[in-house]
Every structure is written in C-alpha cells, then in structure tokens.
N, CA, C and O of each residue as an XYZ file, in Angstrom:
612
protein
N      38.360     34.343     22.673
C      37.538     33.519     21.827
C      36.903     32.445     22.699
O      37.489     31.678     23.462
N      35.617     32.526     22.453
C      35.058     31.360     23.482
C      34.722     29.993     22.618
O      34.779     30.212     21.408
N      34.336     28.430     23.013
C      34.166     27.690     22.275
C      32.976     26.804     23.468
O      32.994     26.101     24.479
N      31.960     27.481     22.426
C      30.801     26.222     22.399
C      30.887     24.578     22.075
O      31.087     24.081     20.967
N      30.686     23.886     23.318
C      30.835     22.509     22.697
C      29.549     21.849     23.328
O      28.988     21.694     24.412
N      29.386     21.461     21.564
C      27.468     20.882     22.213
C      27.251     19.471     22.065
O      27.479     18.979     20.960
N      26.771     18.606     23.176
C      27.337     17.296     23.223
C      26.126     16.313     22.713
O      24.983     16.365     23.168
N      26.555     15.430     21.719
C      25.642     14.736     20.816
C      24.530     13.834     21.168
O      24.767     12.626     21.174
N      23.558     14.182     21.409
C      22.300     12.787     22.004
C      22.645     11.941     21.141
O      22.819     12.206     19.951
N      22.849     10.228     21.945
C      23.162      9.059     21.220
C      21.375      8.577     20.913
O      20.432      8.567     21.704
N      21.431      8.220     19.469
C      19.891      8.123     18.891
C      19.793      6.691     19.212
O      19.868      5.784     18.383
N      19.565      6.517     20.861
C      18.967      5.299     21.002
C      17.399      5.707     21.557
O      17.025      5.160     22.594
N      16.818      6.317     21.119
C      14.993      6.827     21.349
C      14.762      5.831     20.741
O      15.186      5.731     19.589
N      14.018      4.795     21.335
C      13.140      3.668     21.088
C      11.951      4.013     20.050
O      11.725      5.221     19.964
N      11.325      3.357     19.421
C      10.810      3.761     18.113
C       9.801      2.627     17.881
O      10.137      1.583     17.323
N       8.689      2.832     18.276
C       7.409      1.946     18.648
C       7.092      1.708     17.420
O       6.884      2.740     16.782
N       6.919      0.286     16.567
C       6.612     -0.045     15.863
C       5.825     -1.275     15.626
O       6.144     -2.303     16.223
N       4.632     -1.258     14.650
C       3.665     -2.481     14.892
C       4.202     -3.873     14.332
O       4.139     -4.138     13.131
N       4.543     -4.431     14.935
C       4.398     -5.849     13.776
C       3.285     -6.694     13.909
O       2.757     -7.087     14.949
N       2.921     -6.984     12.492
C       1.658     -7.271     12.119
C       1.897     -9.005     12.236
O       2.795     -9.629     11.672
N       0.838     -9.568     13.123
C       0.585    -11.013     13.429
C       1.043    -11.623     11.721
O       1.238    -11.044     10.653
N       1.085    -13.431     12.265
C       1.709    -14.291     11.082
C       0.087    -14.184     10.239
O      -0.926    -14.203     10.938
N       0.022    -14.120      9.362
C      -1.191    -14.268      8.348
C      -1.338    -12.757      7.408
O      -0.465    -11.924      7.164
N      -2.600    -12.780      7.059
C      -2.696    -11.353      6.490
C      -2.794     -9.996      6.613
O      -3.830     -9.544      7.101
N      -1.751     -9.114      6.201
C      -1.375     -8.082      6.777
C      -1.942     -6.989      6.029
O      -1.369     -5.917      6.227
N      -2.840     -6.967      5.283
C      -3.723     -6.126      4.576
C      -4.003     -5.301      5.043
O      -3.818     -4.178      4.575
N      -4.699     -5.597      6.424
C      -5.700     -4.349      7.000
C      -4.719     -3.447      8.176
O      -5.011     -2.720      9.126
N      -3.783     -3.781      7.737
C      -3.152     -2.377      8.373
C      -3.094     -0.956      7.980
O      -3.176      0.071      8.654
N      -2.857     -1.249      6.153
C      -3.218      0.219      5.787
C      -3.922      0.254      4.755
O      -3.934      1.329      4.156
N      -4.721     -0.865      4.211
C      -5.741     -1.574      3.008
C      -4.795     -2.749      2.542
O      -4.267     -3.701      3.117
N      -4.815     -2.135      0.895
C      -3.534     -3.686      0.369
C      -2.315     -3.710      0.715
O      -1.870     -2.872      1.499
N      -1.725     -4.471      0.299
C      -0.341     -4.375      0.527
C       0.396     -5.541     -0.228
O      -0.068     -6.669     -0.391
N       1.587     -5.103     -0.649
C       2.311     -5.211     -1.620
C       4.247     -5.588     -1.446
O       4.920     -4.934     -0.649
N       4.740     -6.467     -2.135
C       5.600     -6.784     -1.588
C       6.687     -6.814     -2.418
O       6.780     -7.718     -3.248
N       7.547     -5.941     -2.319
C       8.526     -5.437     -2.994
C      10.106     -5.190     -2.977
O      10.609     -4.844     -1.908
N      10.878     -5.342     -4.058
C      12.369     -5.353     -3.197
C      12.799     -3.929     -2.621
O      12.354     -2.784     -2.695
N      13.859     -4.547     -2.022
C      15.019     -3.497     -1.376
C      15.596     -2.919     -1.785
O      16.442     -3.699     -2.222
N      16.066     -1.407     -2.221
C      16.343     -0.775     -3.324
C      17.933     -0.820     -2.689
O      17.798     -0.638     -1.480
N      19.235     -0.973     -2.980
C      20.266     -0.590     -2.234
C      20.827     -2.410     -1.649
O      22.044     -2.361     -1.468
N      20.320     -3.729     -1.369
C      20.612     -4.395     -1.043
C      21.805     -5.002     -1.864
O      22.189     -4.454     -2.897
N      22.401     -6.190     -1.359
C      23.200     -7.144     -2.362
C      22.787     -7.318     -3.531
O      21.727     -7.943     -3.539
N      23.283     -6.947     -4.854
C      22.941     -7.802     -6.379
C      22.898     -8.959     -6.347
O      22.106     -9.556     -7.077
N      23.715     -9.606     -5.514
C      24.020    -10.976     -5.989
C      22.921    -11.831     -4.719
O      22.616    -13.017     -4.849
N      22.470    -11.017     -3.610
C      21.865    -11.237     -2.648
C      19.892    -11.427     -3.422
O      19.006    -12.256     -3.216
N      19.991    -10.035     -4.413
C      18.758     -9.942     -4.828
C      18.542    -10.983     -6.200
O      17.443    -11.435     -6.522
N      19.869    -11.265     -6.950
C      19.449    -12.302     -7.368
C      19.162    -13.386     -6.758
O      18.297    -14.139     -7.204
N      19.586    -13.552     -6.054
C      19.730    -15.191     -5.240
C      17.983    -15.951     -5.369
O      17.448    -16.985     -5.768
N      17.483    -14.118     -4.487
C      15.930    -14.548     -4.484
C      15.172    -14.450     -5.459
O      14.078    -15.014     -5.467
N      15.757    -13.476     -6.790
C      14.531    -13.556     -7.663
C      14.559    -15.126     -8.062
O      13.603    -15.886     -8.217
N      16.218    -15.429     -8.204
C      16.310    -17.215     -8.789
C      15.136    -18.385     -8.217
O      14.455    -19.273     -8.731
N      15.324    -17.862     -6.965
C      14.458    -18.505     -6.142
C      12.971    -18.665     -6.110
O      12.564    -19.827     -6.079
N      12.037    -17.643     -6.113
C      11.042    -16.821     -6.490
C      10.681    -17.696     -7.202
O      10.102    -18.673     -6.725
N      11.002    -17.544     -8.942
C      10.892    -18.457    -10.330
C      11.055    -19.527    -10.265
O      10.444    -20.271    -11.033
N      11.941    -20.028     -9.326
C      12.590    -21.441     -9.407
C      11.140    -22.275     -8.315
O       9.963    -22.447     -8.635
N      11.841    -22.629     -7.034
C      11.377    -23.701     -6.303
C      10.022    -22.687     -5.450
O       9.169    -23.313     -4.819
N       9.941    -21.022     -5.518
C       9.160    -20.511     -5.227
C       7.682    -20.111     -6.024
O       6.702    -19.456     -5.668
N       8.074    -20.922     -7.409
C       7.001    -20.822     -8.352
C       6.158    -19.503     -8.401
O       4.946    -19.394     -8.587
N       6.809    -18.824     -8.254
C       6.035    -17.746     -8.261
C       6.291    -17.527     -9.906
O       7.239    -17.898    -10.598
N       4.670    -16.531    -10.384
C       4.694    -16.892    -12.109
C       5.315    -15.459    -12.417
O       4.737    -14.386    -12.245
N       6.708    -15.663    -12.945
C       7.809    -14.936    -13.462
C       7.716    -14.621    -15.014
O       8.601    -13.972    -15.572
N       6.544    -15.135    -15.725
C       6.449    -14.301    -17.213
C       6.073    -13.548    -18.042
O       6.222    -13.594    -19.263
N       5.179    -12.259    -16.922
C       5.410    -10.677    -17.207
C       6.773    -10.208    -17.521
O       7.057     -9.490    -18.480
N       7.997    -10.893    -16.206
C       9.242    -10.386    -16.689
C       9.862    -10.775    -17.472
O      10.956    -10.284    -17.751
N       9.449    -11.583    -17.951
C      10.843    -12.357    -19.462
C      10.734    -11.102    -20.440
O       9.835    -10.269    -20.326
N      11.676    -11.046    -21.359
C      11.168    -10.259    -22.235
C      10.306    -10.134    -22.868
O       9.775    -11.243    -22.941
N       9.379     -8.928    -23.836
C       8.415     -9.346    -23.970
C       7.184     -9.220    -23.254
O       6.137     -8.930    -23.834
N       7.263     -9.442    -21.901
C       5.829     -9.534    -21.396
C       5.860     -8.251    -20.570
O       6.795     -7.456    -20.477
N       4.694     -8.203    -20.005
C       4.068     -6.482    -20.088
C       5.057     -5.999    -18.830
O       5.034     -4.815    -18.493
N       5.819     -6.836    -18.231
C       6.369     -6.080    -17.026
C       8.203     -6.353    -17.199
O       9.023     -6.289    -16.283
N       8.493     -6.680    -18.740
C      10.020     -6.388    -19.120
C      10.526     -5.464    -18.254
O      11.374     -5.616    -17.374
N       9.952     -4.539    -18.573
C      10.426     -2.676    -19.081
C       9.926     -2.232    -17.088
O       8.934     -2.877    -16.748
N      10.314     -1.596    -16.313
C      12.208     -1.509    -16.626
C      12.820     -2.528    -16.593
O      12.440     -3.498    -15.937
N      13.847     -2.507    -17.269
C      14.818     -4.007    -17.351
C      16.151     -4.105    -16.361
O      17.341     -4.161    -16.672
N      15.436     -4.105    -14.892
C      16.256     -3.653    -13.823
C      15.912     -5.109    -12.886
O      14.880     -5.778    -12.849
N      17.134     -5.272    -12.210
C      16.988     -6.831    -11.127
C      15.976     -5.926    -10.170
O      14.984     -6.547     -9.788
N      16.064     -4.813     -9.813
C      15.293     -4.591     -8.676
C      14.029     -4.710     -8.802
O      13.390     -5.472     -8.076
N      13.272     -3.707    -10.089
C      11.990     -3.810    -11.067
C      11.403     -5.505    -11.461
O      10.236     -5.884    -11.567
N      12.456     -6.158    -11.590
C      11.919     -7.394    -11.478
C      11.914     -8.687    -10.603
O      11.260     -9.673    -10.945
N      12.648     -8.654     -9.488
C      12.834     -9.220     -7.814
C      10.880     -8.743     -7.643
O       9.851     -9.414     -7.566
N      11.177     -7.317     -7.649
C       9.968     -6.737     -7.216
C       8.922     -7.549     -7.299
O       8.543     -8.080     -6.255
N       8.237     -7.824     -8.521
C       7.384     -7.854     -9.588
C       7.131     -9.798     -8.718
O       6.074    -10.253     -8.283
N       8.466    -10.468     -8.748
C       8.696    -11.842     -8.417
C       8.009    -11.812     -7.148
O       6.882    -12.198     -6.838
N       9.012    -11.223     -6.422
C       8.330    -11.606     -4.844
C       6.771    -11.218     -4.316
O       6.105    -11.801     -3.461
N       6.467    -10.181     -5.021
C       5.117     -9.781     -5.047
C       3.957    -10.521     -5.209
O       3.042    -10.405     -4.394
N       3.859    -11.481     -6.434
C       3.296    -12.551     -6.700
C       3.624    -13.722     -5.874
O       2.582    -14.270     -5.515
N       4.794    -14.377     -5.389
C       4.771    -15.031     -4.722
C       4.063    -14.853     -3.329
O       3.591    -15.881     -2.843
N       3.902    -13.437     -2.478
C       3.717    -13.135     -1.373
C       2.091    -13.093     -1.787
O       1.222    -13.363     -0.958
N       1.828    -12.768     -2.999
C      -0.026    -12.938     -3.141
C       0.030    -13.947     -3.122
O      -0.777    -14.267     -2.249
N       0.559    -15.005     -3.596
C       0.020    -16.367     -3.854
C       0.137    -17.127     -2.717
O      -0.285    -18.283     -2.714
N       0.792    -16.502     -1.486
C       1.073    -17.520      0.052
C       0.688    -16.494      1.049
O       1.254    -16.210      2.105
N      -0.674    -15.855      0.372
C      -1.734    -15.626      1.877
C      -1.566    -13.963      2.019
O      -2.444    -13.217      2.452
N      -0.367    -13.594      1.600
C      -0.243    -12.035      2.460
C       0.508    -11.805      4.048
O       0.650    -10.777      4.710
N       1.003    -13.568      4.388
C       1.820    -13.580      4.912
C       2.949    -12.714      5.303
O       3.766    -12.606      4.388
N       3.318    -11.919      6.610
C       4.554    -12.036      6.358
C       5.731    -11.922      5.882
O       6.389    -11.091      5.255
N       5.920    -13.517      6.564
C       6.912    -14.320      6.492
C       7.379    -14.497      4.726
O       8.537    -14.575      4.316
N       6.234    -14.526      3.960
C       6.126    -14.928      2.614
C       6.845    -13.125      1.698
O       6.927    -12.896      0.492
N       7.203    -12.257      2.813
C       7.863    -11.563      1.960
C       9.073    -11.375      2.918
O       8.885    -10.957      4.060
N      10.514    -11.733      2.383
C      11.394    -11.915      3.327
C      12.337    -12.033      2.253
O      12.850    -10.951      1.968
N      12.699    -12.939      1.617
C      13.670    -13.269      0.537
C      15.207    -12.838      1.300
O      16.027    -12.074      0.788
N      15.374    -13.572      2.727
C      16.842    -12.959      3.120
C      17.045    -11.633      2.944
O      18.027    -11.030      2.513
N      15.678    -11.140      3.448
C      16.156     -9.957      3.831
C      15.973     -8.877      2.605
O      16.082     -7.674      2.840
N      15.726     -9.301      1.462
C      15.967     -8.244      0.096
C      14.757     -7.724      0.081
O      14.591     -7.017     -0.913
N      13.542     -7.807      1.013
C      12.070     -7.394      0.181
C      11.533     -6.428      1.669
O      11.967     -6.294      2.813
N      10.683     -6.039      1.100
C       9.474     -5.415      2.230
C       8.408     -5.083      1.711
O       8.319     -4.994      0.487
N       7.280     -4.806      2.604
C       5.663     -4.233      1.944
C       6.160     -3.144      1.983
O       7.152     -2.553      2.408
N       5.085     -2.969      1.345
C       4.567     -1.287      1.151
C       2.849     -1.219      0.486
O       2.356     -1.921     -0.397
N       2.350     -0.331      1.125
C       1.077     -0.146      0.878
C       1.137      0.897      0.027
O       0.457      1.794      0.525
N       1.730      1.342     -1.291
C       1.851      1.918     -2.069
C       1.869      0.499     -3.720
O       2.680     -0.416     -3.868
N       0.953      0.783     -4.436
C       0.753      0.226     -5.655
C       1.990      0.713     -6.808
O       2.264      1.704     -7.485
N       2.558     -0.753     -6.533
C       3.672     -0.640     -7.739
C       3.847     -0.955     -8.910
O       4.876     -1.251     -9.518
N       2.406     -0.859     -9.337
C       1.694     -1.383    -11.187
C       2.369      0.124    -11.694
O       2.661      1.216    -11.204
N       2.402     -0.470    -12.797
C       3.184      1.060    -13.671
C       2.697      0.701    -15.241
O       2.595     -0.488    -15.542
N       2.455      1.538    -16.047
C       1.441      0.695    -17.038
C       1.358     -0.304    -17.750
O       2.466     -0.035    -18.214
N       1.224     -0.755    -18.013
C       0.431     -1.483    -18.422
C       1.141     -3.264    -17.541
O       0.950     -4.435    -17.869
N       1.820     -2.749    -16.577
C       2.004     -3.699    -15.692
C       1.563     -3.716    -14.495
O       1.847     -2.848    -13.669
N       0.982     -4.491    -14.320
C      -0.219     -5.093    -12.899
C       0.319     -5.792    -12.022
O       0.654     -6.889    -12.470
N       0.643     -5.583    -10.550
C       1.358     -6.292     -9.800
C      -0.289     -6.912     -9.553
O      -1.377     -6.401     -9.819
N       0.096     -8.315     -8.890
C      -0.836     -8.897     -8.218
C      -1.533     -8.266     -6.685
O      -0.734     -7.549     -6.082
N      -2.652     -8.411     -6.119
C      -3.038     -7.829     -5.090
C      -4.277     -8.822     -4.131
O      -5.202     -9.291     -4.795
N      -4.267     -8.949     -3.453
C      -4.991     -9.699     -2.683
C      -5.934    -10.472     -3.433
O      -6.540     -9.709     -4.186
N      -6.341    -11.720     -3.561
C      -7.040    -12.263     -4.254
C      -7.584    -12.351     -5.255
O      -8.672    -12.685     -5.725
N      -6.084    -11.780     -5.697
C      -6.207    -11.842     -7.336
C      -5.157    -12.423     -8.288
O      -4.859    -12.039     -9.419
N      -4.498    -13.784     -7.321
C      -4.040    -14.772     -7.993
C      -4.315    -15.810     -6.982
O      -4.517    -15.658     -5.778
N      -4.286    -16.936     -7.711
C      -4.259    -18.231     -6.349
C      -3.245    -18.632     -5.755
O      -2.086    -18.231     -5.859
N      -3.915    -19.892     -4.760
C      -2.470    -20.345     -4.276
C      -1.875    -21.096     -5.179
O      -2.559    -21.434     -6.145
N      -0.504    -21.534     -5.104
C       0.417    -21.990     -5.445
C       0.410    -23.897     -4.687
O       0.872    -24.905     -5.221
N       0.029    -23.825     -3.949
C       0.194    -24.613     -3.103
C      -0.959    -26.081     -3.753
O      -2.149    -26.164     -4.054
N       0.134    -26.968     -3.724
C      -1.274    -28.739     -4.184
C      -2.281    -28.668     -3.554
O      -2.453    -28.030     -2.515
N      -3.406    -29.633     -4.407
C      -4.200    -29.556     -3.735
C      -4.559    -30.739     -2.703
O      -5.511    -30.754     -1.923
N      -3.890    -31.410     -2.825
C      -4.264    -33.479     -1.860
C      -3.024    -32.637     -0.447
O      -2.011    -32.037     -0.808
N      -3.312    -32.749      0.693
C      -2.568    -32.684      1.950
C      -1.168    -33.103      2.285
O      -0.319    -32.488      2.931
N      -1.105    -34.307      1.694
C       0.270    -34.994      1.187
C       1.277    -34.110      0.849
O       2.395    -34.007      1.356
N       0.444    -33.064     -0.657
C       1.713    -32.385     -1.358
C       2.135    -31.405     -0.831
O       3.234    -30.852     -0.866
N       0.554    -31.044      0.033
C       0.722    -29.401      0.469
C       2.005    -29.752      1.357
O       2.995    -29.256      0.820
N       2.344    -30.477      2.597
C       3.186    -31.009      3.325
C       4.274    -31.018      2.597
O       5.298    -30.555      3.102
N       4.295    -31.366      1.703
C       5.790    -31.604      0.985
C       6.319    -30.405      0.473
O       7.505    -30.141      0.670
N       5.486    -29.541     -0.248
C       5.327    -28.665     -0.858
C       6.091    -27.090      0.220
O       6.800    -26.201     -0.250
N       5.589    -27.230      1.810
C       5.765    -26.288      2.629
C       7.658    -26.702      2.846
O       8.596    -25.920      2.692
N       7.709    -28.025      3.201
C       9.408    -27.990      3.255
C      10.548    -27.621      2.021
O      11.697    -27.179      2.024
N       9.838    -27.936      1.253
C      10.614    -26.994     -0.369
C      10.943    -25.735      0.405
O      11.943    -25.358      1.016
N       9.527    -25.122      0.119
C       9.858    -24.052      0.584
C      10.666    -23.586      1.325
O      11.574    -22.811      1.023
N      10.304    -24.187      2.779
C      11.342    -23.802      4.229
C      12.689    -24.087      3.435
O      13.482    -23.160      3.271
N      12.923    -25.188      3.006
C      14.371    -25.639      2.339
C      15.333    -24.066      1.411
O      16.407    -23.486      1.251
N      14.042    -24.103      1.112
C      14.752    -22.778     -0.179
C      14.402    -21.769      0.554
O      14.767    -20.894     -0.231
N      13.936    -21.131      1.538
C      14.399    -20.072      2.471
C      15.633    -20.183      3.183
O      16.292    -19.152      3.317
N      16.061    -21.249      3.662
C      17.256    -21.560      4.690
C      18.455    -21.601      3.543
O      19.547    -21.188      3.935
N      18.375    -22.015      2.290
C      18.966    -21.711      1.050
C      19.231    -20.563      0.973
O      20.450    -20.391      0.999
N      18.699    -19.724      0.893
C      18.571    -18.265      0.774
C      19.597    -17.589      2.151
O      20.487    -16.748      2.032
N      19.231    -18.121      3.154
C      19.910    -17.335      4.418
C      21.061    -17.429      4.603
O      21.688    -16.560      5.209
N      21.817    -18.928      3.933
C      22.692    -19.778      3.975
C      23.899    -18.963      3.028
O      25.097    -18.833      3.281
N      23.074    -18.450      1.798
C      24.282    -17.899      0.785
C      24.112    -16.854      1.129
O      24.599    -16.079      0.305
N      23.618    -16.305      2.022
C      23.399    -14.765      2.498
C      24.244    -14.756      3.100
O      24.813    -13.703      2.809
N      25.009    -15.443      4.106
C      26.358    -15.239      5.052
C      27.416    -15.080      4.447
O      28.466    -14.921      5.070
C-alpha cells in the first residue's frame, strides 16, 4: 500500500487591494453604499446603530416602526439602513463607514421596496452651519467613535 502525502501551501499569497483615498469613494465602482456586517457582534452592532441615532444623528425614522424601512425587523436590516445615511450625510467618506468595525461599502443598492437607502447627494450634511459648531460638532463625533472602539475591547 503506498501513501501519498500532499503538503499544504500556507495561504499567505498577498492579495492586492485598492484602498480608496480619505474623501469620496464613489468613483470606484459608481455609488456606493454603506452597510452592516452580516455575522459581527449583536451587542457590537448595536453599540453602533445606538450611536448612528444618537450623537451620530444620522435620521433613524424609516426604521422606527411604521416607517417605510421597519420591515425587515432585523438589527442588521436596520444598523444597515443607520450607517448608510450617516455615511451619505459625512461626504462618502471612508472613515464615515466604520462603526468599530460592524459596516462596509458595497456598490450594490440596498433599497428594497418601498425603502430607499440614501445615495450620494441625496441627503445633506449633518454638520452646523457657523465654523465654531462644525469644530465642536467633529469632536462629538471623534468622541463617539473612540466610544465605539472602547466597548469594542
């Protein structure tokens, strides 16, 4: 009896991938869209939708019940829906889709009927309008990202 032994390539093949400069990342494959992590922490993906709604103002009332983007009535379906709008409303940034880790683009449209994710300039910013607030306004933010990373450990 003879025995073949066939010895395993370790899958370290390097794997060239673009990352797209800080600002808008649109024109890599047209729009783009920013959506959760299917499989991450629950308590990780709440953290950020809390966040999102909360000090991320992103406008969260398609998902309440009731509004056109209830249904599905899933944390992931609605993280989604959250961070999406927030990431339209701060440029297409990025950085602005991150949520510790729970989110990513995708250049695939995740409107499902009669629910409309937001898409490039087709909500505003979020952000004051006098220089003062905008300033104040950006360390919230940073604050409630490092929030986010913080209960992530």
């Amino acid at each position: 009896m003879e025995t073949i032994t066939q010895e395993k390539a370790e899958a370290a093949i390097p794997v060239t991938t673009l990352s797209p400069p800080e600002g808008n990342t649109t024109f890599l494959a047209g729009t783009s869209w920013c959506v959760a992590l299917p499989g991450v922490s629950q308590i990780d993906l709440q953290n950020a939708l809390d966040w999102a709604c909360g000090l991320g103002m992103a406008d969260c009332k398609p998902i309440q019940r009731g509004g056109a983007c209830f249904d599905p009535d899933t944390l992931v379906s609605h993280a989604s829906y959250a961070f999406n709008n927030y990431y339209q409303q701060n440029g297409n940034s990025d950085i602005a889709c991150n949520f510790g880790g729970t989110a990513t683009l995708t250049n695939i449209d995740p409107s499902h009927g009669k629910c409309n994710f937001a898409s490039p300039g087709s909500v505003g910013s979020s952000a004051p309008s006098s220089l003062k607030c905008k300033t104040s306004f950006m360390w919230v933010k940073f604050a409630g990202i490092l929030l986010l990373l913080y209960l992530r450990r």
